[in-house]
C-alpha positions in Angstrom: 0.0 0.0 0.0 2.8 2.4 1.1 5.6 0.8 -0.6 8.3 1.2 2.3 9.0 1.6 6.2 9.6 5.1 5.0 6.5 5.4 2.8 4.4 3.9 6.2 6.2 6.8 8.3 5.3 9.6 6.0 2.0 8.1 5.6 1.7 8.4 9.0 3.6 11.9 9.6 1.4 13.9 7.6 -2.0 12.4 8.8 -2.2 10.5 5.0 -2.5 7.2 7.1 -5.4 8.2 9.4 -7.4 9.3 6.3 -6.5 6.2 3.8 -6.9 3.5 6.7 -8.7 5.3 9.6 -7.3 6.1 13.2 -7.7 3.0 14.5 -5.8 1.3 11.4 -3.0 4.0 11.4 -2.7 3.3 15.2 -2.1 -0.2 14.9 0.9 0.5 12.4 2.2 2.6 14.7 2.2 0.1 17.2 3.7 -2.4 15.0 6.2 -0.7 14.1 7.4 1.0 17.6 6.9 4.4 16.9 3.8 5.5 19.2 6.3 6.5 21.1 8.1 9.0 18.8 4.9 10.4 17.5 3.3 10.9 21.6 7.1 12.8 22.1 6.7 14.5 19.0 3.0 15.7 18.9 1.8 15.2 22.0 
């Protein structure tokens, strides 16, 4: 769908993911891949 690690981290950067997949979707890939921690640091 994204392509790459890096096209599933700008997906979810600029808010593309939450709008393609939903919240709850774009969540889950931010648990899978360990970065709900980066993004609570970074925009939270």
């Amino acid at each position: 769908m994204y392509g790459s690690i890096s096209g599933i981290w700008e997906a979810i950067f600029d808010k593309r993911a939450f709008v393609e997949i939903g919240e709850e979707g774009a969540s889950f890939l931010e648990v899978l891949l360990g970065l709900e921690g980066v993004v609570a640091e970074c925009f939270g």
